[in-house]
C-alpha positions, -999 to 999 in steps of 0.1 A, spaced: 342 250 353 335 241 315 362 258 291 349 272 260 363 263 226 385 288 217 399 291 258 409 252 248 429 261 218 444 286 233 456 260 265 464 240 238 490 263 219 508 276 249 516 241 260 531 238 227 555 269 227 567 262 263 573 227 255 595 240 223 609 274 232 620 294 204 654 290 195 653 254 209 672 225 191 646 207 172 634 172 191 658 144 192 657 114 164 634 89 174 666 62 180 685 85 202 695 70 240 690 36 222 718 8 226 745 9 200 736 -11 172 701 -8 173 691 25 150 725 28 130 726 43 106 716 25 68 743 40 44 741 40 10 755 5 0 731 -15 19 703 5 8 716 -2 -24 718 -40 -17 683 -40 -2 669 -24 -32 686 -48 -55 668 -74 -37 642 -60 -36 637 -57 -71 647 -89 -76 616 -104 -58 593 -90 -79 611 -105 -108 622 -62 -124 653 -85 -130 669 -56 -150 667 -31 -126 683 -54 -97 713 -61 -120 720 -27 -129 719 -19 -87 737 -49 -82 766 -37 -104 766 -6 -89 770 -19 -56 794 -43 -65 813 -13 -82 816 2 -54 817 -31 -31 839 -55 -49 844 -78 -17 809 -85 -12 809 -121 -24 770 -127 -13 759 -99 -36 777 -113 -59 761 -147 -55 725 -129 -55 733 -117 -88 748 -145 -99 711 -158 -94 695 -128 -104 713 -131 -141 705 -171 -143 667 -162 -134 668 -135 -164 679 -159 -184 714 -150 -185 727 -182 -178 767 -181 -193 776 -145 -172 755 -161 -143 777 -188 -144 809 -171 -151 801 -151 -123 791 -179 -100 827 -197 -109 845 -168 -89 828 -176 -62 829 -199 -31 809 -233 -32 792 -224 -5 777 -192 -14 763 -204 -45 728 -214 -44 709 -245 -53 699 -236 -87 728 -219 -102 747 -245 -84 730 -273 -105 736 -248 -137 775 -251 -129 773 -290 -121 765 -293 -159 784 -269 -174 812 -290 -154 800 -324 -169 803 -309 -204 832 -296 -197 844 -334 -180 859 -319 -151 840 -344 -132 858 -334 -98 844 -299 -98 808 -316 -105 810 -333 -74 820 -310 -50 797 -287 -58 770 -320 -57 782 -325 -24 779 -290 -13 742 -287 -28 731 -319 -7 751 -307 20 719 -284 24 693 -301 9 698 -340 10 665 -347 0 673 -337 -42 673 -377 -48 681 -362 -90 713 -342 -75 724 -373 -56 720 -394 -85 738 -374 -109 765 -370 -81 765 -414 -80 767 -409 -115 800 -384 -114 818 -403 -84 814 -435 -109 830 -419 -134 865 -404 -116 862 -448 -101 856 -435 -67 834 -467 -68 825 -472 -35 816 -438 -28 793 -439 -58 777 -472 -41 770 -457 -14 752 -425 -29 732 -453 -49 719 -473 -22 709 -440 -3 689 -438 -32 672 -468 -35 668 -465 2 639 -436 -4 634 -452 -37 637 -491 -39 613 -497 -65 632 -476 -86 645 -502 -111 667 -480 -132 686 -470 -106 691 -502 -94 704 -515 -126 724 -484 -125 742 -493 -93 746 -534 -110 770 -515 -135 792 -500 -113 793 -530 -89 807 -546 -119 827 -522 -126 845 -521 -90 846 -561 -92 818 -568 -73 800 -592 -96 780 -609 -66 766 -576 -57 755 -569 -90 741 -597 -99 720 -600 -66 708 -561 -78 697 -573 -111 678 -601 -101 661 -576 -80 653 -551 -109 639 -587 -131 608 -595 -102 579 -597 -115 588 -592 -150 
Protein backbone atom coordinates (compact mmCIF):
# COMPACT_ATOMS: atom_id res chain seq x y z
CA UNK A 1 0.00 0.00 0.00
CA UNK A 2 1.45 3.55 -1.12
CA UNK A 3 1.31 6.19 1.90
CA UNK A 4 0.27 9.51 1.04
CA UNK A 5 2.30 12.60 1.83
CA UNK A 6 0.98 13.97 4.70
CA UNK A 7 0.40 10.00 6.31
CA UNK A 8 4.49 10.09 5.82
CA UNK A 9 5.02 13.13 7.83
CA UNK A 10 2.92 12.14 10.22
CA UNK A 11 5.08 8.41 10.60
CA UNK A 12 7.70 10.65 10.50
CA UNK A 13 6.98 12.91 13.62
CA UNK A 14 5.82 10.19 15.94
CA UNK A 15 9.06 8.38 15.43
CA UNK A 16 10.55 11.46 16.63
CA UNK A 17 8.57 12.05 19.95
CA UNK A 18 8.86 8.34 20.97
CA UNK A 19 12.48 8.36 20.29
CA UNK A 20 12.78 11.70 22.67
CA UNK A 21 9.99 11.53 25.14
CA UNK A 22 9.09 14.69 26.76
CA UNK A 23 10.86 15.30 29.79
CA UNK A 24 13.86 13.17 28.46
CA UNK A 25 17.57 14.25 29.14
CA UNK A 26 18.68 15.84 26.00
CA UNK A 27 21.01 13.23 23.71
CA UNK A 28 24.39 12.51 24.92
CA UNK A 29 27.68 14.54 23.64
CA UNK A 30 28.96 13.11 20.67
CA UNK A 31 32.41 11.88 22.65
CA UNK A 32 30.45 10.12 25.41
CA UNK A 33 31.40 6.10 26.01
CA UNK A 34 34.74 7.15 24.25
CA UNK A 35 38.21 6.06 25.88
CA UNK A 36 39.61 8.60 28.28
CA UNK A 37 41.69 10.91 26.61
CA UNK A 38 40.16 10.96 23.40
CA UNK A 39 37.31 13.98 23.57
CA UNK A 40 38.64 15.82 26.77
CA UNK A 41 37.79 18.54 27.23
CA UNK A 42 39.88 21.82 25.55
CA UNK A 43 40.04 24.44 28.39
CA UNK A 44 40.68 27.74 28.11
CA UNK A 45 44.56 27.90 28.08
CA UNK A 46 45.07 25.73 25.27
CA UNK A 47 42.48 27.33 23.35
CA UNK A 48 44.32 30.27 24.08
CA UNK A 49 47.66 28.74 22.96
CA UNK A 50 46.09 27.43 19.74
CA UNK A 51 44.77 30.72 18.91
CA UNK A 52 48.08 32.36 19.53
CA UNK A 53 49.41 30.12 16.98
CA UNK A 54 47.18 30.47 15.03
CA UNK A 55 47.47 33.91 14.51
CA UNK A 56 50.87 33.70 14.32
CA UNK A 57 50.67 31.72 11.00
CA UNK A 58 49.01 34.18 9.21
CA UNK A 59 51.65 36.63 10.21
CA UNK A 60 48.48 39.07 12.65
CA UNK A 61 51.81 39.00 14.74
CA UNK A 62 50.18 41.53 17.19
CA UNK A 63 47.33 39.77 18.02
CA UNK A 64 49.31 36.38 18.78
CA UNK A 65 51.52 38.36 21.25
CA UNK A 66 48.90 39.98 23.12
CA UNK A 67 47.27 36.09 23.42
CA UNK A 68 50.56 34.88 24.11
CA UNK A 69 50.95 37.17 27.11
CA UNK A 70 47.82 36.35 28.26
CA UNK A 71 48.38 32.84 28.35
CA UNK A 72 51.65 33.17 29.72
CA UNK A 73 49.98 35.37 32.51
CA UNK A 74 48.14 32.96 33.46
CA UNK A 75 50.72 30.02 32.48
CA UNK A 76 54.03 31.25 33.59
CA UNK A 77 55.58 27.53 33.36
CA UNK A 78 54.94 26.99 29.92
CA UNK A 79 58.41 27.44 28.56
CA UNK A 80 57.33 26.34 24.70
CA UNK A 81 54.93 29.21 24.55
CA UNK A 82 57.34 31.10 25.62
CA UNK A 83 59.73 30.01 22.95
CA UNK A 84 56.87 30.58 20.29
CA UNK A 85 56.69 34.06 21.30
CA UNK A 86 59.99 34.47 21.60
CA UNK A 87 59.73 33.81 17.71
CA UNK A 88 56.70 35.49 17.26
CA UNK A 89 58.37 38.94 18.62
CA UNK A 90 61.76 38.27 16.44
CA UNK A 91 59.43 37.70 13.28
CA UNK A 92 57.63 41.22 14.16
CA UNK A 93 60.60 42.67 14.31
CA UNK A 94 61.08 42.87 17.86
CA UNK A 95 64.34 41.42 17.99
CA UNK A 96 65.92 42.78 21.65
CA UNK A 97 62.59 41.51 23.84
CA UNK A 98 62.65 38.35 21.55
CA UNK A 99 65.98 37.81 22.61
CA UNK A 100 65.64 38.81 26.11
CA UNK A 101 62.99 36.45 26.24
CA UNK A 102 64.70 33.66 24.45
CA UNK A 103 67.76 34.02 27.06
CA UNK A 104 65.37 32.65 29.94
CA UNK A 105 64.92 29.92 28.12
CA UNK A 106 66.43 26.42 27.62
CA UNK A 107 68.80 25.78 24.47
CA UNK A 108 66.78 23.40 23.34
CA UNK A 109 63.58 25.08 23.09
CA UNK A 110 64.80 27.89 21.22
CA UNK A 111 64.41 27.62 17.54
CA UNK A 112 66.75 27.95 14.65
CA UNK A 113 66.30 31.49 13.84
CA UNK A 114 66.08 33.19 17.09
CA UNK A 115 68.76 30.79 18.04
CA UNK A 116 71.12 32.30 15.33
CA UNK A 117 69.79 35.94 16.64
CA UNK A 118 71.28 35.05 20.23
CA UNK A 119 74.56 33.43 18.74
CA UNK A 120 75.38 37.05 17.61
CA UNK A 121 74.17 39.02 20.25
CA UNK A 122 76.64 36.52 22.21
CA UNK A 123 79.63 37.24 19.78
CA UNK A 124 79.13 41.06 20.40
CA UNK A 125 78.83 40.50 23.57
CA UNK A 126 82.37 37.98 23.50
CA UNK A 127 80.95 35.41 25.50
CA UNK A 128 82.09 33.15 22.95
CA UNK A 129 81.11 29.96 25.12
CA UNK A 130 77.48 30.79 25.14
CA UNK A 131 77.86 31.19 21.08
CA UNK A 132 78.83 27.81 20.81
CA UNK A 133 76.57 25.92 22.67
CA UNK A 134 73.84 27.23 21.31
CA UNK A 135 75.88 26.56 17.65
CA UNK A 136 75.97 23.13 18.74
CA UNK A 137 72.49 22.86 19.80
CA UNK A 138 71.23 24.48 16.34
CA UNK A 139 73.32 21.80 14.30
CA UNK A 140 72.39 19.35 16.75
CA UNK A 141 69.07 19.51 14.54
CA UNK A 142 69.98 20.75 11.44
CA UNK A 143 73.65 19.76 10.52
CA UNK A 144 73.31 20.70 7.13
CA UNK A 145 73.62 25.01 8.01
CA UNK A 146 77.40 24.68 6.64
CA UNK A 147 77.21 29.15 7.65
CA UNK A 148 76.25 27.99 11.48
CA UNK A 149 79.03 25.45 11.41
CA UNK A 150 81.40 27.87 10.21
CA UNK A 151 80.77 30.57 12.50
CA UNK A 152 80.77 27.84 15.27
CA UNK A 153 84.73 26.75 13.73
CA UNK A 154 85.05 30.28 13.94
CA UNK A 155 83.99 30.65 17.91
CA UNK A 156 85.74 27.24 19.06
CA UNK A 157 89.02 29.04 17.42
CA UNK A 158 88.59 31.73 19.33
CA UNK A 159 88.15 30.15 23.17
CA UNK A 160 91.67 27.77 21.46
CA UNK A 161 89.56 24.75 21.51
CA UNK A 162 91.73 24.24 18.30
CA UNK A 163 91.14 20.92 17.53
CA UNK A 164 87.61 20.99 17.85
CA UNK A 165 87.49 24.03 15.51
CA UNK A 166 89.61 21.69 12.91
CA UNK A 167 87.41 19.41 13.02
CA UNK A 168 84.17 21.61 12.31
CA UNK A 169 86.45 22.97 9.39
CA UNK A 170 87.19 20.02 7.65
CA UNK A 171 83.45 18.83 7.92
CA UNK A 172 83.11 21.81 6.02
CA UNK A 173 85.38 21.53 3.31
CA UNK A 174 84.17 17.97 3.20
CA UNK A 175 80.63 19.31 1.50
CA UNK A 176 82.53 22.18 0.32
CA UNK A 177 86.23 21.51 -0.72
CA UNK A 178 86.48 24.01 -3.35
CA UNK A 179 85.70 26.46 -0.89
CA UNK A 180 89.04 28.29 -0.80
CA UNK A 181 88.30 30.75 1.95
CA UNK A 182 87.50 28.38 4.26
CA UNK A 183 90.36 26.44 3.56
CA UNK A 184 92.62 29.29 4.20
CA UNK A 185 90.50 29.79 7.19
CA UNK A 186 91.33 26.46 8.65
CA UNK A 187 95.61 27.18 7.53
CA UNK A 188 95.18 29.94 10.30
CA UNK A 189 94.15 28.09 13.04
CA UNK A 190 96.40 25.07 12.12
CA UNK A 191 99.03 27.67 12.78
CA UNK A 192 97.68 28.73 15.49
CA UNK A 193 97.52 25.23 17.28
CA UNK A 194 101.20 24.58 16.00
CA UNK A 195 100.44 22.69 13.17
CA UNK A 196 102.48 24.39 10.61
CA UNK A 197 102.70 21.22 8.21
CA UNK A 198 98.96 21.04 8.11
CA UNK A 199 98.67 24.41 7.18
CA UNK A 200 100.85 24.78 4.90
CA UNK A 201 99.70 21.52 3.01
CA UNK A 202 95.98 23.64 3.21
CA UNK A 203 97.43 26.61 1.58
CA UNK A 204 99.03 25.05 -1.16
CA UNK A 205 95.75 23.64 -1.77
CA UNK A 206 93.75 26.98 -1.75
CA UNK A 207 96.98 28.48 -4.40
CA UNK A 208 96.04 25.50 -7.45
CA UNK A 209 95.40 26.86 -10.29
CA UNK A 210 96.07 30.37 -9.53
Amino acid sequence: MKLSQPVLVCLVGLLVVLSHPLGAAPPASPTAGLPPGFGDPISDWQARWELAKVLSYTKAYDESIKEYRRLLADRPQLLEAKAELAAVLLWSGQATEARALAETLPPHLVDGSLRLALVDLHIARQEFDAAATLLQAHLASDSGDLAARLKLAEVLSWTKRYDASIAEFRRILEARPEDVQVRRRLANVLIWADRKTEAAEELRKSLQGR
